[in-house]
C-alpha positions in Angstrom: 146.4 126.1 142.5 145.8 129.5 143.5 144.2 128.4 146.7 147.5 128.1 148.5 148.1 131.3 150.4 151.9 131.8 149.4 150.9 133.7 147.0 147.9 135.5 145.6 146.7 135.9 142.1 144.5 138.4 140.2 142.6 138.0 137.0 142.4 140.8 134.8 141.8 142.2 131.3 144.9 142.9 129.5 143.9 146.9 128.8 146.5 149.4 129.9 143.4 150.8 132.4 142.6 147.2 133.7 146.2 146.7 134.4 147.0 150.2 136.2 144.0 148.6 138.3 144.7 145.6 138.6 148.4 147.1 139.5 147.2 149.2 142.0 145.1 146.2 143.7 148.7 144.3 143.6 150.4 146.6 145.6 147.6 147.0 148.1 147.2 143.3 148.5 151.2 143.0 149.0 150.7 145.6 152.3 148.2 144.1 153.4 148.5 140.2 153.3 152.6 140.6 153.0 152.2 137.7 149.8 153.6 138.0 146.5 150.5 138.8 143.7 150.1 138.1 140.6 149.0 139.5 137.6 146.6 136.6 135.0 145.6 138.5 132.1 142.2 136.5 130.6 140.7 137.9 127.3 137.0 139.2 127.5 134.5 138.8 124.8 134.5 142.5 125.1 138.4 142.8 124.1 137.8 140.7 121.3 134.7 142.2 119.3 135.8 145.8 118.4 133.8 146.0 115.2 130.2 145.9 116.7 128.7 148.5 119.1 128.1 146.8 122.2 124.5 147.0 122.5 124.5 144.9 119.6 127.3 142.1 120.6 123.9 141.0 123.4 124.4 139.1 126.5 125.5 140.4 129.7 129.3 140.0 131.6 131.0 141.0 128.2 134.8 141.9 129.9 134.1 139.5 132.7 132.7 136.2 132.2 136.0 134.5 131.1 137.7 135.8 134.2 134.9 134.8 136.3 135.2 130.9 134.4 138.8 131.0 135.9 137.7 132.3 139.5 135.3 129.5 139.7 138.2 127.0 138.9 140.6 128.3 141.0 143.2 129.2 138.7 142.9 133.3 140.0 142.1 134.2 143.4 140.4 137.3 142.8 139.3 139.4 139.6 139.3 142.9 139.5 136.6 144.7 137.7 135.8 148.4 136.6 132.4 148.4 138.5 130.8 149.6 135.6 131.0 146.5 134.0 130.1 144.2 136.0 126.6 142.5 135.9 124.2 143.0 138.6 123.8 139.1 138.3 126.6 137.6 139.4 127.5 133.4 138.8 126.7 131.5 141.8 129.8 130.8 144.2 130.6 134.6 143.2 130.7 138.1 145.2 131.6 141.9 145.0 133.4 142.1 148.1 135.4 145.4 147.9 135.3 148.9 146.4 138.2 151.0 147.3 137.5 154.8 147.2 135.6 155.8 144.4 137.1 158.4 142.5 135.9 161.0 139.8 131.9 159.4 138.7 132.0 162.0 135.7 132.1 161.9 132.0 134.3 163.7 130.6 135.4 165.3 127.1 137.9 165.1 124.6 138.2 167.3 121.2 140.4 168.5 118.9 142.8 171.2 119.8 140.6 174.2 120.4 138.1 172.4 122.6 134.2 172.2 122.7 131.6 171.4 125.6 128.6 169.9 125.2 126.7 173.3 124.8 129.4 174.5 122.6 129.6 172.1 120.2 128.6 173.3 116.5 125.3 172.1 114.9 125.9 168.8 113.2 129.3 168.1 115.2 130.0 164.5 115.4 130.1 163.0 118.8 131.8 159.4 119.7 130.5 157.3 121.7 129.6 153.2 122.2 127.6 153.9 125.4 123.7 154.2 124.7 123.3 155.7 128.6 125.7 158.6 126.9 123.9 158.4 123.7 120.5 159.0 125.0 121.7 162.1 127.0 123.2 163.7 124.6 120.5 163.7 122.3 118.4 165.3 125.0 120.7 167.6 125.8 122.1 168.2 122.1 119.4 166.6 119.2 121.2 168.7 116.3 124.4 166.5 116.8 125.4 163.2 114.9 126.4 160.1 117.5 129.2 158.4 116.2 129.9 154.5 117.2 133.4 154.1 118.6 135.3 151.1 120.3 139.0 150.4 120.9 140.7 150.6 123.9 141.1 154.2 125.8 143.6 155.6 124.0 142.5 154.9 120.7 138.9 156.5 121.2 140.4 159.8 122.8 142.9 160.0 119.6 139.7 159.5 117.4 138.9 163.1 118.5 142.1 164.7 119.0 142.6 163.7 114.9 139.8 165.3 114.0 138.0 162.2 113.2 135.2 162.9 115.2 134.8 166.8 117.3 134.6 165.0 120.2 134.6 161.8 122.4 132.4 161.0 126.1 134.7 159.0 128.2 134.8 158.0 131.9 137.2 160.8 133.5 138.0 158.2 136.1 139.8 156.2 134.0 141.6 158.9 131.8 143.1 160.1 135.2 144.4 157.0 136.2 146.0 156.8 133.1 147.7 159.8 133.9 146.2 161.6 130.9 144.0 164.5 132.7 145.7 167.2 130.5 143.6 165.9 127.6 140.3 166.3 129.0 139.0 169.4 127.1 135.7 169.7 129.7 133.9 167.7 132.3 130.0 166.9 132.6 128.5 167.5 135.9 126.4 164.3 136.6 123.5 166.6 137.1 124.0 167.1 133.2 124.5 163.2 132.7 124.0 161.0 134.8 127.1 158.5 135.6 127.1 154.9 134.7 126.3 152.2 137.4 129.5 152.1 139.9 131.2 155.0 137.6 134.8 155.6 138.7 135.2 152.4 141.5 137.1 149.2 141.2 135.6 146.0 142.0 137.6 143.0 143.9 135.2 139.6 143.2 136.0 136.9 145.4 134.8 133.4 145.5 132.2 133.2 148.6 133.3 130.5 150.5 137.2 132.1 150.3 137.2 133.2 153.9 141.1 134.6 153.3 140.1 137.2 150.4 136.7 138.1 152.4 139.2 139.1 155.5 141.3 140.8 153.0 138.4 142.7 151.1 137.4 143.9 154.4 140.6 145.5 154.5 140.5 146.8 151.3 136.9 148.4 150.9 136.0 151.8 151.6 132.1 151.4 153.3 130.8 154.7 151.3 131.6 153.5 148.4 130.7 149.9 148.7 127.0 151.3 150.2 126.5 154.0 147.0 127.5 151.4 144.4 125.6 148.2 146.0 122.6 151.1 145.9 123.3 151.9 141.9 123.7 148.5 141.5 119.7 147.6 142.7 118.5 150.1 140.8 120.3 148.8 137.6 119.1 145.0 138.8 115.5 146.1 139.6 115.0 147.8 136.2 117.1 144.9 134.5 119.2 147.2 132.5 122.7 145.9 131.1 124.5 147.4 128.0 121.2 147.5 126.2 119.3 149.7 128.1 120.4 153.5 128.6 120.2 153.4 132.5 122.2 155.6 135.0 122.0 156.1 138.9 124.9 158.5 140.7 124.8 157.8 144.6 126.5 159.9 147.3 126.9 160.0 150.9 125.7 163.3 152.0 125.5 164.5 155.6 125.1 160.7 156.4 122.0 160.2 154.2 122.5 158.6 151.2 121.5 161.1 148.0 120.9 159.5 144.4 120.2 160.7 140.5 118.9 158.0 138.6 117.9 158.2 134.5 116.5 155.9 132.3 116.3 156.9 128.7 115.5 155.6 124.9 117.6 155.8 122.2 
């Protein structure tokens, strides 16, 4: 069992993002607990179903409830999450306990060679997307433009644009960057334009409450800004009941100790 503390193990999604998270949660574990870690890759309902937009799949915990069934049994210690996927409810027995530094919140862009913006895209342009917070945005900010569903993992969304299949792709910069592939991002959207997704940009360590060991060891591993502006988002998102079928954003900051937020709400 993974309750024995001669080793620690993580349960992840089998993506090449999740695991350069996951990764990078191994390595920090290993400095600070001195324990060999563990990587347990567990298949989401959300890896599986790549034919249906997500707003339509329904329910809530899509690329997390089946790693959350094995952190209830005790088979992973810990799960590591891209905040913004998380549900604001969590299982009983189950906590957020840690957000490293949060980096990049934006949405960023990738085209075909010759690059477009959101203002410069041509009338009609097609625009991917399977986020209807995105969606709603853009047709605020650019009604003359055709929304075009795509899933797949990371890679395969930003090749859909730089093909020529679609002009251009919104994706989360934070996680094109950690992929090492910041040279493709034709243009980034200042969250004053669009407003972020719920914890944007942070990574998520969920624990089992009553595992005194990891809640020492998140406490080690959280950064307190972050934690405070995506526990904010996060009640925002719970209070308006918003999930993958609701075009909801919030963006909270820390600024000159007074926490600053942007919130949306839209229809698609």
């Amino acid at each position: 069992m993974a309750a024995s503390r001669d080793r620690l193990v993580i349960g992840t999604r089998g993506s090449k993002l999740a695991l350069w998270q996951s990764n990078y949660i191994k390595g920090r574990l290993e400095e600070i607990t001195g324990l060999p870690v563990e990587l347990q890759i567990i298949k989401t309902t959300g890896d599986k179903i790549l034919d249906v937009p997500l707003a339509k799949v329904g329910g809530k915990g899509l690329f997390t409830k089946e790693i959350e069934v094995e952190l209830i049994a005790g088979t992973v210690d810990l799960a590591v999450h891209s905040m913004k996927d998380v549900p604001t409810e969590l299982p009983e027995g189950l906590a957020i306990r840690a957000t490293p530094t949060r980096v990049d919140p934006r949405d960023a862009l990738v085209s075909a060679p010759g690059g477009y913006d959101l203002v410069t895209l041509p009338h009609g342009a097609k625009v991917g997307t399977s986020s209807l917070r995105r969606v709603a945005q853009v047709r605020a900010l650019r009604p003359d433009v055709e929304i075009v569903d795509v899933r797949g993992n990371l890679d395969t969304r930003m090749r859909k644009a730089e093909s020529g299949e679609v002009d251009v792709v919104i994706l989360a910069a934070a996680g094109i960057t950690r992929m090492g592939w910041a040279e493709r991002i034709s243009g980034y959207i200042p969250t004053a334009q669009m407003v972020s997704a719920v914890g944007q940009g942070a990574i998520g360590i969920e624990i089992r409450e009553d595992d005194e060991f990891m809640q020492d060891v998140c406490a080690k591993l959280s950064d307190p800004d972050t934690f405070t502006c995506v526990t904010a988002e996060r009640v925002v998102m719970r209070r308006l009941e918003g999930g993958c079928q609701v075009p909801i954003g919030a963006y909270a900051r820390i600024e000159d100790g007074v926490l600053v937020m942007d919130g949306m709400v839209g229809s698609v």
